[in-house]
C-alpha positions in Angstrom: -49.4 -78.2 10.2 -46.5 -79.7 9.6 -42.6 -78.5 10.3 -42.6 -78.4 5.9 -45.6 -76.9 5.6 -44.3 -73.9 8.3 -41.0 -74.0 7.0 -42.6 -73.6 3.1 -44.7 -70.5 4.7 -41.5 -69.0 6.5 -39.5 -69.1 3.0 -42.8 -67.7 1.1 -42.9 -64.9 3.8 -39.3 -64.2 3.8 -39.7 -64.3 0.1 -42.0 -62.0 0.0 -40.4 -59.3 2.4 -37.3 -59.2 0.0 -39.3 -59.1 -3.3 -41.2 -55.9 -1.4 -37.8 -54.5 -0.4 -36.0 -54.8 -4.0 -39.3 -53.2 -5.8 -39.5 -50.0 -3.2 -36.2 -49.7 -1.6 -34.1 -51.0 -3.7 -35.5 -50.2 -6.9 -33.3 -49.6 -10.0 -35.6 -46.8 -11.2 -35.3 -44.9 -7.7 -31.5 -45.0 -8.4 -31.5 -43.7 -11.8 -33.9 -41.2 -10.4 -31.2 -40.1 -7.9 -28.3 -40.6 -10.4 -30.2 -38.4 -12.7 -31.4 -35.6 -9.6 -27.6 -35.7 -8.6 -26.3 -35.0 -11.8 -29.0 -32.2 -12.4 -28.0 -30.7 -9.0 -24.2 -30.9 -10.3 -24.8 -29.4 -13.0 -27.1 -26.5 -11.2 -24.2 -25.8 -9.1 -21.2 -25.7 -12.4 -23.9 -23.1 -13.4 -24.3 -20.9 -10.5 -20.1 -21.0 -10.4 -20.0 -19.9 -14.1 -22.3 -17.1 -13.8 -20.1 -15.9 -10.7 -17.1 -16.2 -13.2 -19.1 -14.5 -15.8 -19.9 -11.4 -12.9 -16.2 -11.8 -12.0 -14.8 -11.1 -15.6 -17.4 -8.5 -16.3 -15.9 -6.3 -13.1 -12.3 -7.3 -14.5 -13.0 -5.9 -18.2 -14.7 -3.1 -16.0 -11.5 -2.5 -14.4 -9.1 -2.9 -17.2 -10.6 -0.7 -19.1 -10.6 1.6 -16.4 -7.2 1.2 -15.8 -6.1 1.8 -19.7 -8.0 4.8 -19.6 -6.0 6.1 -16.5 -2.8 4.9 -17.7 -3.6 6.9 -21.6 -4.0 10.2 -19.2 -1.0 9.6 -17.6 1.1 9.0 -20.6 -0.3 12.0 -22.5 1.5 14.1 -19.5 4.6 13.1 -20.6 6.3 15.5 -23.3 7.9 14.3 -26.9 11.2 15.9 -28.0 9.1 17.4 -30.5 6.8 19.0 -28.0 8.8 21.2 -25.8 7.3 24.7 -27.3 4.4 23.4 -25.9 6.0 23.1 -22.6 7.3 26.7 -22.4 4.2 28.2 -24.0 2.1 26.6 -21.8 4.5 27.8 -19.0 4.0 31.5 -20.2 0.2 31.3 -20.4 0.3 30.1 -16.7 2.6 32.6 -15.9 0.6 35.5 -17.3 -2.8 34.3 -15.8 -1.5 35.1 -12.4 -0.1 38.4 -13.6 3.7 37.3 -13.8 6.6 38.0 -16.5 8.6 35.0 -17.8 11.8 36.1 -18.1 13.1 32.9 -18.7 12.8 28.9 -19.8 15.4 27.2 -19.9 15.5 23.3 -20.2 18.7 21.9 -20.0 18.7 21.5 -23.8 22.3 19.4 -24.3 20.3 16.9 -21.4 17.0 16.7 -23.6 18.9 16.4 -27.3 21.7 13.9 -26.2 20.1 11.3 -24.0 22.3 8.1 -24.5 20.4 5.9 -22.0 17.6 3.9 -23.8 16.6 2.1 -21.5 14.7 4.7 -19.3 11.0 5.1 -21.3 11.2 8.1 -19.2 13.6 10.6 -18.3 13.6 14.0 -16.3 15.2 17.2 -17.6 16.8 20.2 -15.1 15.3 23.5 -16.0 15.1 26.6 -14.7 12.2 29.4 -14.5 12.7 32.5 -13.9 9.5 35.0 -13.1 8.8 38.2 -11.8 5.9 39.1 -9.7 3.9 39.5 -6.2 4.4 36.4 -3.4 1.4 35.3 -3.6 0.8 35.4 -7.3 4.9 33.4 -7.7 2.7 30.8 -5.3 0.2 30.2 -7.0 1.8 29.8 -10.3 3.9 26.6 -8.8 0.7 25.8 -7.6 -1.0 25.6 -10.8 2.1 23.1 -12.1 -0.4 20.3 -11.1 -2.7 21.7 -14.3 -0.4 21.8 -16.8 -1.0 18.8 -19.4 2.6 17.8 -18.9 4.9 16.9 -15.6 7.0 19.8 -14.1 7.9 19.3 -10.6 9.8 22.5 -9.0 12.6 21.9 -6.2 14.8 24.6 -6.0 13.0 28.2 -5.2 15.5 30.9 -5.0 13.7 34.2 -4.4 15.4 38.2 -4.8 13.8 41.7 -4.2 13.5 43.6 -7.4 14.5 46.7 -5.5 14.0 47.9 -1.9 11.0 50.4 -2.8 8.8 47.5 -4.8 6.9 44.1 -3.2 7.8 42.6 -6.6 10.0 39.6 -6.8 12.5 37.6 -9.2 11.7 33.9 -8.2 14.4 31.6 -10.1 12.5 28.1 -9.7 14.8 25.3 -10.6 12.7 21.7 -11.5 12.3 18.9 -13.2 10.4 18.4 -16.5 9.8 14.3 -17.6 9.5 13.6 -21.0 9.5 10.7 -23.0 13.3 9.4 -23.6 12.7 9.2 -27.3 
């Protein structure tokens, strides 16, 4: 053989090796094959993070409305001018469940009627109670402030003997009741 006839067979050979390595390595179709498997896993994985948003949102609404339902009890404990004979009746009822006489209620009415500062939403109002009863029955009537469907908060309790012979008390209970400033 000849140097041209070895040298023809080394280019067909090298020939060769790079035709095999552009059709199975480097084959166009194996690319858009990958493009299109990368694009399928990006879009797999835009998926999975929306359905985690979508899971996210749902406890958020959850939440919310949670939260709208808690803040809708809390507001409906705060009184209306209009409202404050449901205050004191209330009050009474309370007051005769644990066998005591309310001898009086007394908001702070000029306080209630003239409030000049708008820009409180709410506003609390001095009052003072004034009941008649046993220790333990005066107790648990503060007690019970926390069921009343409106906010009364005691501060003041001032407690006198009826008379030297009786275990009955006059408890003059000086608080706070919050009401709308409307």
């Amino acid at each position: 053989m000849s140097v041209k006839q070895i040298f023809m067979v080394l280019i067909g050979i090298q020939t060769v090796i790079l035709l095999l390595w552009y059709f199975l390595f480097n084959n166009p179709q194996n690319n858009e094959l990958e493009e299109i498997e990368n694009q399928v896993n990006l879009t797999f994985a835009k998926l999975k993070s929306a359905q985690k948003a979508q899971l996210d949102l749902s406890s958020i609404q959850k939440r919310l409305t949670q939260e709208q339902m808690d803040l809708e009890n809390v507001r409906s404990k705060f009184l209306r001018k209009n409202e404050l004979e449901k205050a004191t009746s209330r009050t009474d009822a309370l007051a005769k469940k644990y066998k005591l006489t309310l001898k009086e209620f007394s908001p702070v009415l000029e306080n209630y009627l003239a409030s000049s500062d708008a820009s409180q939403m709410i506003k609390g109002y001095p009052l003072v109670i004034t009941v008649e009863g046993r220790y333990i029955d005066i107790g648990k009537f503060i007690d019970g402030w926390d069921d009343l469907p409106f906010y009364m908060i005691p501060e003041e309790i001032k407690l006198k003997r009826l008379d030297e012979k009786s275990n009955d008390l006059r408890a003059m209970i000086s608080g706070v009741l919050y009401a709308f400033n409307k």
